[in-house]
C-alpha positions in Angstrom: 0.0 0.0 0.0 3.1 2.4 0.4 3.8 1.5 -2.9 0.9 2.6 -4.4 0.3 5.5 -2.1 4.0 6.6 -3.2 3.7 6.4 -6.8 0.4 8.2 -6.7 1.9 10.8 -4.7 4.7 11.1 -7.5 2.2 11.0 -10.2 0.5 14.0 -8.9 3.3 15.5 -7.9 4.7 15.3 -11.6 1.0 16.5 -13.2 1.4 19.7 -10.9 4.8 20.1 -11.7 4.3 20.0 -15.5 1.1 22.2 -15.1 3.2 24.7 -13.1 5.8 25.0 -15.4 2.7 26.1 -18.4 0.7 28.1 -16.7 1.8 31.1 -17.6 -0.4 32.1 -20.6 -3.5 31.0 -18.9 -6.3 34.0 -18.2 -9.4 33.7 -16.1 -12.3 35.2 -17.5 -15.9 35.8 -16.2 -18.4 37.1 -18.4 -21.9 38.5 -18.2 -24.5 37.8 -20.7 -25.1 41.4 -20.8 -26.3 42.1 -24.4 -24.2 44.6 -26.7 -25.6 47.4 -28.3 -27.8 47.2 -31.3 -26.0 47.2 -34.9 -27.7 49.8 -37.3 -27.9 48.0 -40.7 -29.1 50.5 -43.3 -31.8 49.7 -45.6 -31.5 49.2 -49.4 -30.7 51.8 -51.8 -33.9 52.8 -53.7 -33.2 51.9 -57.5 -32.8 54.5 -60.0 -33.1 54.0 -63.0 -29.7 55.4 -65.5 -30.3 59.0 -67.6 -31.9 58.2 -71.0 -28.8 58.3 -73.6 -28.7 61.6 -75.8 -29.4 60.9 -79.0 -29.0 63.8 -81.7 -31.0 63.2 -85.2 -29.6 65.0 -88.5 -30.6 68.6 -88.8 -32.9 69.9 -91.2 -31.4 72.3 -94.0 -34.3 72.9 -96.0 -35.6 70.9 -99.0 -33.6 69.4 -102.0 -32.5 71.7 -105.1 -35.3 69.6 -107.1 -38.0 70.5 -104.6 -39.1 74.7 -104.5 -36.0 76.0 -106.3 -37.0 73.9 -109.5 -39.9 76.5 -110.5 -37.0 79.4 -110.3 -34.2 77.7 -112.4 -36.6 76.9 -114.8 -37.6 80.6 -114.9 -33.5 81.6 -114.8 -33.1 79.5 -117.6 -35.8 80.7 -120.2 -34.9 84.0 -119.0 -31.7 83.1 -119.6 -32.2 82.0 -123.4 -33.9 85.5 -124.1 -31.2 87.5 -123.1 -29.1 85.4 -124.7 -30.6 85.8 -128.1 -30.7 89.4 -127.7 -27.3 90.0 -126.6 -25.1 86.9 -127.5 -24.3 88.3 -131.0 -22.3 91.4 -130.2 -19.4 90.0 -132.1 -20.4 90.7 -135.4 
């Protein structure tokens, strides 16, 4: 019975030595379930929907040489053909 009381006795004595020599780091902490405070999580952006593009469509200049000029050339050219007549044979 001293035998077993003995080597029990070193066997504890060796678990409290080797505890001993790592206790260093250990920290003893006693906490509270006390809540912490609320977190504010903000809501979704609202969509918006993206500006329209810019589009830019031809400019108008005014109708084709074939649309309202045509009555005028046609007057500019028989007016054209009289003078001509008149004054085309100067030369002679």
């Amino acid at each position: 019975m001293k035998k077993l009381l003995t080597s029990t006795m070193l066997g504890v004595a060796a678990l409290m030595a080797s505890g001993a020599a790592t206790a260093g780091g250990v920290d003893l902490s006693i906490g509270v379930g006390v809540p912490v405070a609320p977190v504010y999580v903000a809501p979704e952006p609202v969509y918006v929907a993206p500006q329209p593009a810019v589009v830019g469509y031809p400019a108008y200049y005014g109708g084709w040489r074939g649309d309202d000029d045509e009555d005028y050339w046609k007057h500019y050219r028989k007016h054209w053909r009289k003078w001509h007549r008149h004054h085309d044979d100067d030369d002679d």
